[in-house]
C-alpha positions in Angstrom: 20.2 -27.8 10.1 16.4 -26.4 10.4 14.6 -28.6 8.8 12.5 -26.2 7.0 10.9 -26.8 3.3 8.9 -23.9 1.9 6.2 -24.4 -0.7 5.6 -22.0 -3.3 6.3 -20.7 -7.1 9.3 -18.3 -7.4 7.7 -15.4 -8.3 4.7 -15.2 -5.7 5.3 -12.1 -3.8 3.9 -13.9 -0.7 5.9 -16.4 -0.6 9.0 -14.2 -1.2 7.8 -11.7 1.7 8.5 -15.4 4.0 11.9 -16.3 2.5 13.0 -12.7 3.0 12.5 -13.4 6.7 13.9 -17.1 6.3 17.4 -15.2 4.7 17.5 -12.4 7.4 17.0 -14.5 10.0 20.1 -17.1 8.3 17.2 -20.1 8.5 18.2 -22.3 5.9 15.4 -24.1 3.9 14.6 -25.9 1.1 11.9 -24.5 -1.4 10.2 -26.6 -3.0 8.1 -25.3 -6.3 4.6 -26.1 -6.8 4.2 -24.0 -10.0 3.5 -27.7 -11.6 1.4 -28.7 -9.0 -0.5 -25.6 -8.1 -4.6 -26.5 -8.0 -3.9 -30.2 -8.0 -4.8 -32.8 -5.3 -0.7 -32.5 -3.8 -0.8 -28.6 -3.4 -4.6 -29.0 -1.7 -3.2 -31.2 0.5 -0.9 -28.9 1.5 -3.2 -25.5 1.2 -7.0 -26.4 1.5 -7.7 -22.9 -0.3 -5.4 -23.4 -3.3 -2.7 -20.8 -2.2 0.7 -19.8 -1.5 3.0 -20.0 0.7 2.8 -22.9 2.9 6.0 -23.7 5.8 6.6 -26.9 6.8 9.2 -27.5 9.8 9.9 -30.5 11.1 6.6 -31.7 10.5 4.7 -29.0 11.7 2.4 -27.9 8.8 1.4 -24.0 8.6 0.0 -21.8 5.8 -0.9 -18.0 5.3 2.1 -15.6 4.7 1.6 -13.5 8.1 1.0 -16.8 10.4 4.2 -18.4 9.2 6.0 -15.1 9.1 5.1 -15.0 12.6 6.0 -18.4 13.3 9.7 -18.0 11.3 10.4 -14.9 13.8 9.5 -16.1 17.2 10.4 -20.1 16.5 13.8 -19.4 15.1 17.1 -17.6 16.1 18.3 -14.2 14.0 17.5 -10.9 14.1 14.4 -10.1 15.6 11.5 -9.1 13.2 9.1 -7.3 15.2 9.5 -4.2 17.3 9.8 -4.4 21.2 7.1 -1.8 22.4 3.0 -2.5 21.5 2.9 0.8 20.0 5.7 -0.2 17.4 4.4 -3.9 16.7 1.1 -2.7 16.5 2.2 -0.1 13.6 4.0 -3.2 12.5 0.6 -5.2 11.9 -1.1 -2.3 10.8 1.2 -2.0 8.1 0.9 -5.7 7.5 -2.9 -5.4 6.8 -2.8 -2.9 5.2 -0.3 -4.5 2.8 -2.8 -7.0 2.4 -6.0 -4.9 2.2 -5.0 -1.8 0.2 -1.6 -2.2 -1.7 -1.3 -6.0 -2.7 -4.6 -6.3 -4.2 -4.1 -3.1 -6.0 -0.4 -3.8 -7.3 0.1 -7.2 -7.5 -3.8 -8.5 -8.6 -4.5 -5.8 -10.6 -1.6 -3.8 -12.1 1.1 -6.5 -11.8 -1.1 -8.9 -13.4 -2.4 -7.1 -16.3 0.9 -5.8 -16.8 2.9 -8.4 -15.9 1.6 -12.0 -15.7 -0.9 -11.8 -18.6 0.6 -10.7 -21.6 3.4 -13.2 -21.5 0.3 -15.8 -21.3 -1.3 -14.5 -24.8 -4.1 -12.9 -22.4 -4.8 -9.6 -23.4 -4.7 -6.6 -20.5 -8.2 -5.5 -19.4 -7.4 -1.7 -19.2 -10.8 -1.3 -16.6 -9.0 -3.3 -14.4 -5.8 -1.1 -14.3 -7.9 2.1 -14.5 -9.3 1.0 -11.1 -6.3 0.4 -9.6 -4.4 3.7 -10.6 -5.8 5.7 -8.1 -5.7 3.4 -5.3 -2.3 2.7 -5.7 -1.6 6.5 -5.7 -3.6 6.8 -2.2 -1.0 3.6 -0.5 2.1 5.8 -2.2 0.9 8.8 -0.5 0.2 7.2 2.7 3.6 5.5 2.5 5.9 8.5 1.4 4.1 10.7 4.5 4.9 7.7 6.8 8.5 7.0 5.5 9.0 10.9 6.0 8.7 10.6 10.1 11.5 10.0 12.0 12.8 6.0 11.7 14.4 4.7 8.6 12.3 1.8 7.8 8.7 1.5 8.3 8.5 1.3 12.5 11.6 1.4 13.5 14.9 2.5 12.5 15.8 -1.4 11.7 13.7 -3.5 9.3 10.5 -5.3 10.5 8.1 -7.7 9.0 6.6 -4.8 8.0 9.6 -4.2 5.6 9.6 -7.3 4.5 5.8 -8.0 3.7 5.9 -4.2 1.7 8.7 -5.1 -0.3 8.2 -7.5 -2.6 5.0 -5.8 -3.8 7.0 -2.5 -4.2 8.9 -4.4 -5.9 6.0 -5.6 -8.9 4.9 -1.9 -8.3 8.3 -1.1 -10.3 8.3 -3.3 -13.0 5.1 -1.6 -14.6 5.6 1.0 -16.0 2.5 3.2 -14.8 4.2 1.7 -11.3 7.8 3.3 -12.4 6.4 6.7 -13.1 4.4 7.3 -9.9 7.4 5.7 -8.1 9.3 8.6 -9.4 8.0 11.3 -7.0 8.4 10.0 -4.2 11.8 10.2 -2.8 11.2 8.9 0.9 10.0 5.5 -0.8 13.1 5.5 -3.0 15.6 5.8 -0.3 13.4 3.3 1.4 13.8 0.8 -1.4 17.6 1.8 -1.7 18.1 0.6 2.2 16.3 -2.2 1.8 18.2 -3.4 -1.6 21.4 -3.2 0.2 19.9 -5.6 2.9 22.2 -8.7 2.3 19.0 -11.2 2.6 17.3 -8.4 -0.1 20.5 -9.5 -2.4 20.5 -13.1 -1.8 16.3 -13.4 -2.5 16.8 -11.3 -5.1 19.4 -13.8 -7.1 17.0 -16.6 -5.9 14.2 -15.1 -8.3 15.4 -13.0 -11.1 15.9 -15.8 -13.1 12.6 -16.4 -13.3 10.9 -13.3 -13.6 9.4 -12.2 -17.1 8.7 -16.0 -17.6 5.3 -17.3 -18.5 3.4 -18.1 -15.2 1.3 -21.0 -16.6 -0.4 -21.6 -14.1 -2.1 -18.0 -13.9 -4.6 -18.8 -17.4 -7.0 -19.8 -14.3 -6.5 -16.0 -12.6 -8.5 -14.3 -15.3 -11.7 -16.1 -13.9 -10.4 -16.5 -10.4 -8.3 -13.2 -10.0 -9.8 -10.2 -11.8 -12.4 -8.6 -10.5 -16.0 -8.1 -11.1 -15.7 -4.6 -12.8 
């Protein structure tokens, strides 16, 4: 038994990008949910900056997604997550920043929030935000369907990578909007992306883990309005 707890809430995509590799990699963990706790003195303690996801194994403390995604690949047993030549991982970590750069802050911050997070909350959609995002989101989609259109299945290699794995669960918001669903629609090299990695049998078993609490009311994101939106 690893003795593995991950901190998090369920729906974070972050901290669902490091139980993806958790699953594929047949770590077994405990999650523990902060949504309770999140900002309070026990989830500082844990995450001096007030974010998710933090791993703890065996003691050893670690936070920030692509550290501990890192960490759950080379300290752990499983299929390997990164490619074997430079060229490949590098690709890999370019398409891990840019995943954090580019396409999360667009999707997830911006649409997925005003979309998604807010109007369960009472909080009403700030349609300058989304307006802003639009056509960055179009420019990742394009970047990705060209990319996805070369000759590997996946986003490096013809096997899934942590590049897979970080991309997916923002896709993932991407498609529950539905400005998100309607650009989705046209581009087929991401869909049959998407329809490899759903059949993934670590996609299926993180996917059970949070669909029964998506759509919920995500209390702790009434701070994100003055923390998360930006200054437009």
């Amino acid at each position: 038994m690893a003795d593995v707890t991950l901190y998090g809430f369920p729906v974070s995509t972050s901290v669902n990008v490091v139980r993806l590799a958790l699953t594929h990699k047949s770590v077994p963990f405990r999650f523990h949910d902060l949504e309770d706790e999140m900002g309070g003195p026990g989830h500082l303690a844990l995450h001096p900056f007030g974010r998710v996801p933090i791993l703890d194994h065996a003691g050893f403390r670690l936070y920030e997604t692509a550290a501990i995604a890192l960490y759950v690949d080379e300290a752990f047993t499983g299929p390997a997550l990164q490619p074997t030549t430079a060229k490949a991982r590098t690709r890999m970590h370019q398409w891990i920043s840019s995943l954090s750069g580019y396409y999360y802050p667009s999707i997830a911050f911006h649409l997925g929030h005003e979309r998604l997070i807010y109007p369960p909350l009472g909080i009403a959609a700030d349609e300058k935000v989304v307006e802003v995002a639009l056509p960055r989101i179009v420019t990742g989609l394009d970047v990705m369907e060209r990319e996805l259109g070369q000759d590997h299945s996946f986003l490096v290699d013809n096997r899934p990578t942590l590049a897979d794995f970080f991309m997916l669960p923002t896709l993932t918001t991407l498609g529950f909007a539905r400005e998100g669903q309607e650009m989705l629609a046209s581009k087929p090299a991401i869909a049959a992306w998407r329809q490899r990695m759903d059949s993934l049998p670590s996609v299926i078993a993180v996917r059970a883990m949070v669909m029964p609490h998506v759509g919920k009311p995500l209390e702790h994101a009434h701070a994100w309005v003055d923390s998360h939106r930006p200054p437009y």
